[in-house]
C-alpha positions, 0 to 999 in steps of 0.5 A: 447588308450581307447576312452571315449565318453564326449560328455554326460558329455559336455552336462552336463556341457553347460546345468549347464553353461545355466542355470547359465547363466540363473539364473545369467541373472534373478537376474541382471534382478531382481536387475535392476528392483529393482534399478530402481523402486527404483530410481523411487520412490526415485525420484518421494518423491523428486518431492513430497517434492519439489512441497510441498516446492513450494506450500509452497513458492508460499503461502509465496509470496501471502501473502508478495504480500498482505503486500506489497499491505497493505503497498503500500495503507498506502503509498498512503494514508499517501502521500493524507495526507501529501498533505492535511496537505500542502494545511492546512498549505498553507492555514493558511499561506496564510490567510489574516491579516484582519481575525486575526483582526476580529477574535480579533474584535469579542472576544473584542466587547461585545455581544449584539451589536455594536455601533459608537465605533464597527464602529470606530474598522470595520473602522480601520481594514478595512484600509489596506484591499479592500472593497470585503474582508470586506464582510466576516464580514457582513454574520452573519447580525449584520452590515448592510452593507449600515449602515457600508458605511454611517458611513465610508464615513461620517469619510471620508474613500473612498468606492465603490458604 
């Protein structure tokens, strides 16, 4: 039997089995480089437009923080408000008869001044009233005071010295 020598031809073949291998290895090296650059930039556009959506929300929030503060000083203000009109209202509820009998005293009397007639009036308002709410009549000075007592005791009310 005739011998053939393939040990050439082997050479052949591992030499086209390496660089297959070879070439086979780059191109998945390749490939993966590929795969993974983009991946990269696919990932790092999602970080991007995340973060641009929460630079968006965080704007978002500074200015609903800002209404919030708005409505939050309207709220104080409208409760001074409503705590003035109360001490308003109390007052007006609380204000002493004697007032709306005056207030009626002066729209009545003629300007000009006040006569025996003026004092008669002053006395009948002042009968249920203490003598110390009567001073409030006294302030713009067209009674006298000691005028006033004199008139009062000379029709017999009791007054304080």
């Amino acid at each position: 039997m005739p011998r053939i020598n393939l040990l050439p031809w082997r050479e052949g073949q591992r030499k086209e089995r390496k660089l297959a291998f070879t070439v086979a290895l780059g191109a998945a090296a390749l490939a993966a480089g590929l795969a993974t650059f983009v991946v990269y930039i696919a990932f790092g556009s999602m970080i991007e437009g995340q973060e641009a959506r929460n630079e968006k929300l965080r704007g978002e929030i500074k200015a609903v923080d800002k209404q919030i503060e708005e409505i939050n000083n309207l709220e104080t203000s409208k409760q001074k408000f409503i705590a003035r009109m109360t001490i308003i209202e109390q007052l007006q509820r609380s204000r002493p008869e004697i007032v709306h009998v005056f207030d009626e005293i002066v729209k009545t009397l003629p300007d000009g001044g006040v006569s025996n007639i003026g004092f008669g009036c002053i006395k009948a308002a002042l009968q249920p009233v203490d003598a110390a709410l009567a001073a409030s009549v006294f302030h713009s000075g067209d009674i006298a005071i000691a005028d006033l007592k004199r008139q009062l005791r000379a029709d017999g009310v009791e007054v304080r010295a």
